[in-house]
PAZAPA-4460 file (N, C-alpha, C; in steps of 0.05 Angstrom, whole numbers, plus 32768, in hexadecimal, padded with zeros to 4 digits):
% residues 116
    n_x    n_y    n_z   ca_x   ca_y   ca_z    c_x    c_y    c_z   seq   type   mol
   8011   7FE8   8000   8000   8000   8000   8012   8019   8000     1      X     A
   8007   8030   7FF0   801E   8043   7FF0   8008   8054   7FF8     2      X     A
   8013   8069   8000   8002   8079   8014   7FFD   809A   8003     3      X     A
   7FEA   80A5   8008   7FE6   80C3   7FFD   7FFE   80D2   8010     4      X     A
   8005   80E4   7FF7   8012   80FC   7FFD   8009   8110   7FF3     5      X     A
   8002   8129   800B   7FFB   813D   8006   800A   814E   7FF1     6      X     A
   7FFF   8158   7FD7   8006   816A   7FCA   8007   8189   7FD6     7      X     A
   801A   819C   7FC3   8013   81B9   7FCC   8008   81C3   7FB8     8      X     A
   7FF3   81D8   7FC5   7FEB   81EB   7FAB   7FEA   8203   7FA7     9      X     A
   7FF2   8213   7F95   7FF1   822A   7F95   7FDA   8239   7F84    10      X     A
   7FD5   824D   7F7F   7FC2   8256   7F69   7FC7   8253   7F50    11      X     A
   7FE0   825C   7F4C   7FE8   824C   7F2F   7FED   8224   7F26    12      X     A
   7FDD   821E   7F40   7FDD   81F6   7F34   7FC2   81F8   7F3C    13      X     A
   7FB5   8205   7F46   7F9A   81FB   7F51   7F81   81E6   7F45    14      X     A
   7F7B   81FA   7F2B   7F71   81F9   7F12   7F77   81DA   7F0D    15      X     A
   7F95   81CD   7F07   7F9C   81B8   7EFF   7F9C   81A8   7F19    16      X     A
   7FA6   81AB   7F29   7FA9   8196   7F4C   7F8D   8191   7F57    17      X     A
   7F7E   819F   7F57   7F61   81A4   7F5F   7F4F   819E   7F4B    18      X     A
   7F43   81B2   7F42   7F29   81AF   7F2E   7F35   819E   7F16    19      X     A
   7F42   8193   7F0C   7F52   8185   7EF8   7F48   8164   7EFD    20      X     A
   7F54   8160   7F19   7F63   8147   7F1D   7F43   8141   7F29    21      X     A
   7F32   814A   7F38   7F19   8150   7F4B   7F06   8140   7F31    22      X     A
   7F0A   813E   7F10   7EFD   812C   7F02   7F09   8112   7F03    23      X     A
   7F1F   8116   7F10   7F24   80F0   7F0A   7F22   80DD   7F2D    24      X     A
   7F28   80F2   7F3D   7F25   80E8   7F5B   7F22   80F8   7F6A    25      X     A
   7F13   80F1   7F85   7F10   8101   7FA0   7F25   811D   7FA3    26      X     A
   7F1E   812E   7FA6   7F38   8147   7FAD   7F2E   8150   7FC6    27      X     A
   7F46   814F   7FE0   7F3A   815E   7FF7   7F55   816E   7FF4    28      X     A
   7F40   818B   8000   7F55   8198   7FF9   7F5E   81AC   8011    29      X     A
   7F73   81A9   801E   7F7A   81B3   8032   7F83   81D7   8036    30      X     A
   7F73   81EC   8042   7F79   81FC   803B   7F81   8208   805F    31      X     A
   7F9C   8212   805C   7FA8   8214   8078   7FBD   8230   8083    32      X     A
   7FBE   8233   808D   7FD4   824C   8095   7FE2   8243   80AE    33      X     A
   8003   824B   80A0   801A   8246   80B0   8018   824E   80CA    34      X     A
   800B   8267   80D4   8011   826D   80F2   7FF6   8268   80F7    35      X     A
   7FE2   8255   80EE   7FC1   8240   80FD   7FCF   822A   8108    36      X     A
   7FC7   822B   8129   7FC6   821D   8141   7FBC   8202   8137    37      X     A
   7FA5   8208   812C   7F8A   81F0   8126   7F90   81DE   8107    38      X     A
   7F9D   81EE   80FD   7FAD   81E8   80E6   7FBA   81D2   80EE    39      X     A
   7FD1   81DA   80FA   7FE8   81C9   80FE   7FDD   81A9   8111    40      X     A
   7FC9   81B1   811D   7FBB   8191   8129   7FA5   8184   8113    41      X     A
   7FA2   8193   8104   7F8E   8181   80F0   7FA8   8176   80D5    42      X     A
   7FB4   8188   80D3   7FCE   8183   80C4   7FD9   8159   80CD    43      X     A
   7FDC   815B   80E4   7FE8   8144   80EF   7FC3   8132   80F2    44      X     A
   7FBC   8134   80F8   7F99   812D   80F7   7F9D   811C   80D3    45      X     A
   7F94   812E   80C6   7F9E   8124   80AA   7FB1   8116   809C    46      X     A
   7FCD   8119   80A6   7FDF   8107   80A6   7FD7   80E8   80AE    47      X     A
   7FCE   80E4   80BB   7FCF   80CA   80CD   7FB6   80C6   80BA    48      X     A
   7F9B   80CD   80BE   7F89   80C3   80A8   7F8C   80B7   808B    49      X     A
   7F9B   80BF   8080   7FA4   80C9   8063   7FBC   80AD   8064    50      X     A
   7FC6   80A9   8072   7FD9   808C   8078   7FC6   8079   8073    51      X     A
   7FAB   8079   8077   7FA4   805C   807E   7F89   805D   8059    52      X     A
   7F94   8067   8052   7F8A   806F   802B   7FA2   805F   801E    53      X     A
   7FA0   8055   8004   7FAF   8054   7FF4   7FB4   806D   7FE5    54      X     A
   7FC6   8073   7FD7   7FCB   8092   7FC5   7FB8   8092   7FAD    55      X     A
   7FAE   8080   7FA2   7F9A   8085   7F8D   7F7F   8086   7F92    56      X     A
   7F79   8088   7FB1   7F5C   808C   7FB8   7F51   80A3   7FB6    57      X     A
   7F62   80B3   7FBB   7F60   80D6   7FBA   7F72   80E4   7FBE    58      X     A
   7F78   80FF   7FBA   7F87   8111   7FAF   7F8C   812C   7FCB    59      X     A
   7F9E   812D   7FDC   7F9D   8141   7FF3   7FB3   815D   7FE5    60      X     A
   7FA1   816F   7FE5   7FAF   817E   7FD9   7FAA   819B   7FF5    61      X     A
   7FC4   81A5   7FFA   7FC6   81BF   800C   7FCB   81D3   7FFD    62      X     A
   7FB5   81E8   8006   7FC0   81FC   7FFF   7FC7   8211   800C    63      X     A
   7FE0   8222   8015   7FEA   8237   802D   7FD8   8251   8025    64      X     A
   7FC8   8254   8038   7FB7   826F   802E   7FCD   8289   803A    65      X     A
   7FDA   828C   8023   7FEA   82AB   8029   7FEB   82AE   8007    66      X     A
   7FF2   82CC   800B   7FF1   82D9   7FF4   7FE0   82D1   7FDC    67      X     A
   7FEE   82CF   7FC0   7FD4   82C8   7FAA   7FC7   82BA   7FAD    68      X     A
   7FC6   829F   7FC2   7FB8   828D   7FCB   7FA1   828A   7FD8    69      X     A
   7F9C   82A4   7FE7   7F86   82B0   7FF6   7F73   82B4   7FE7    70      X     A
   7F7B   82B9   7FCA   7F62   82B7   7FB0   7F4D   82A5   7FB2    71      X     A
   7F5F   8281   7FAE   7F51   8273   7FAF   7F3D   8269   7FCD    72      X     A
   7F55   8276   7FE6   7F37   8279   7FFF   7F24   828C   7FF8    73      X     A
   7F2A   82A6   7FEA   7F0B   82B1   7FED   7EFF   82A7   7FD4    74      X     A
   7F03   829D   7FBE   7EF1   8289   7FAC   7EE6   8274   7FB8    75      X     A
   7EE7   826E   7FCC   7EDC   825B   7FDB   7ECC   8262   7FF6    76      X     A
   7ECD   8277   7FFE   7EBB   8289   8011   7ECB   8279   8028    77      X     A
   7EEA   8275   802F   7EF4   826F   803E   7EEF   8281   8060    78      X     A
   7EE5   827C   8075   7EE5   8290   8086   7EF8   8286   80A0    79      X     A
   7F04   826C   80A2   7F1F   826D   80B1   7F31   8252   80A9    80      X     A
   7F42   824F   80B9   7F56   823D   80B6   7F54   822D   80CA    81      X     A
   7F5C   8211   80C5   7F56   8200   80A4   7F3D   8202   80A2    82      X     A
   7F36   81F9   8083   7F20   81F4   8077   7F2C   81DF   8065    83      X     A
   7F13   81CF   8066   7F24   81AF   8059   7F03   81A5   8046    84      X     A
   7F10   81BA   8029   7F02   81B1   8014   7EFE   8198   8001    85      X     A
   7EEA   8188   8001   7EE0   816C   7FE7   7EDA   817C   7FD2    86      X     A
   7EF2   816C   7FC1   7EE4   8178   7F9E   7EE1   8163   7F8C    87      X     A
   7EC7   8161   7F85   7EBC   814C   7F6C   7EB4   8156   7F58    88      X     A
   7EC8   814B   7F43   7EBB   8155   7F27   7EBB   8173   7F25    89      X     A
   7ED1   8185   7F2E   7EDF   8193   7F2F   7EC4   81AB   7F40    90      X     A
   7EBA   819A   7F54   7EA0   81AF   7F62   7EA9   81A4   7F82    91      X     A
   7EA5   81BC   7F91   7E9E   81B8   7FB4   7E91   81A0   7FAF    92      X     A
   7E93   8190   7FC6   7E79   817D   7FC5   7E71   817D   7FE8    93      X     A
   7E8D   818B   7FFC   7E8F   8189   8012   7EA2   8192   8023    94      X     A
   7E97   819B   8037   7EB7   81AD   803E   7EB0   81AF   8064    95      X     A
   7EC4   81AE   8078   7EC5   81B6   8096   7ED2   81C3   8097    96      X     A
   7EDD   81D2   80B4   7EF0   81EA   80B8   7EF5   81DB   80D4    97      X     A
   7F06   81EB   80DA   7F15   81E6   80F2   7F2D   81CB   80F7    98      X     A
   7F3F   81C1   810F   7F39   81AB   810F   7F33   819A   811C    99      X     A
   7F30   817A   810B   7F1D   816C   811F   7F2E   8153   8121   100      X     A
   7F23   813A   8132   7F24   8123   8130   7F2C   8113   811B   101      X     A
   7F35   8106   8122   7F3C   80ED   810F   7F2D   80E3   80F8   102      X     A
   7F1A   80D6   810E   7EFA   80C5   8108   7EE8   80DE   80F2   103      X     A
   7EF0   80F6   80FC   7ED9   8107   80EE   7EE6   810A   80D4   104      X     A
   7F04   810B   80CF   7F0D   810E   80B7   7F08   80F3   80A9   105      X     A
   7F10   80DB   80B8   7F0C   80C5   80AF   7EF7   80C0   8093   106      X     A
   7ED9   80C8   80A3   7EC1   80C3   80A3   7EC0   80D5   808B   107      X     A
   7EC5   80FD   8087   7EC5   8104   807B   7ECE   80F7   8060   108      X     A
   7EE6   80EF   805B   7EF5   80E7   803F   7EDB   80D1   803B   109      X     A
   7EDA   80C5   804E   7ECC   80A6   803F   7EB6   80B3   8029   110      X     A
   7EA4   80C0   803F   7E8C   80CC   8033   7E89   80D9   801F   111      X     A
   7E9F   80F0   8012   7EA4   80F5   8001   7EB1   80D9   7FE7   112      X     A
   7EC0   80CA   7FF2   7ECD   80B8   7FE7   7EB4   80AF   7FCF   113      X     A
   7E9A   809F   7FE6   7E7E   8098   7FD9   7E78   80AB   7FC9   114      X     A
   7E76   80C4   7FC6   7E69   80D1   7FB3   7E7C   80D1   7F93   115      X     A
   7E93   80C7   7F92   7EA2   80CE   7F7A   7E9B   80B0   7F6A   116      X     A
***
């Protein structure tokens, strides 16, 4: 089993890392800031989840909301950090904020997983 690794994204890959790839598989898409508290424990939250996926199940893509990047938070009516967006078929399909549990991210991917 080989395991997902989180991609990075910037505004200039988004388009292609995100809404691109979001037609062929699950895209969650991690949107985070370097000095978020809640970040950095959902950060590690997601790590450990994301281990127990194979890499072709879905697609974890971060994106650092600073500078031109903040675009794609307010195209998304981002209102804090993290926000941990599902994209199907290059559309929202589902999104939480803050961070959480294990089980709740768990649960999240699956659920999304079923809809692709």
């Amino acid at each position: 089993m080989t395991n997902i690794t989180p991609i990075k994204v910037t505004i200039d890959s988004f388009q292609e890392l995100v809404i691109k790839k979001s037609h062929k598989q699950l895209v969650i898409l991690d949107i985070s800031a370097e000095w978020c508290g809640p970040c950095k424990i959902l950060e590690s939250v997601l790590n450990s989840v994301i281990a127990e996926y194979n890499y072709d199940e879905f697609l974890l893509a971060k994106l650092e909301a600073e500078d031109e990047n903040m675009k794609i938070a307010g195209q998304y009516s981002v209102r804090g950090f993290p926000t941990v967006i599902a994209f199907v078929r290059g559309k929202e399909v589902d999104r939480f904020h803050s961070a959480k549990e294990h089980d709740f991210v768990h649960d999240f991917i699956d659920r999304n997983l079923e809809g692709f």
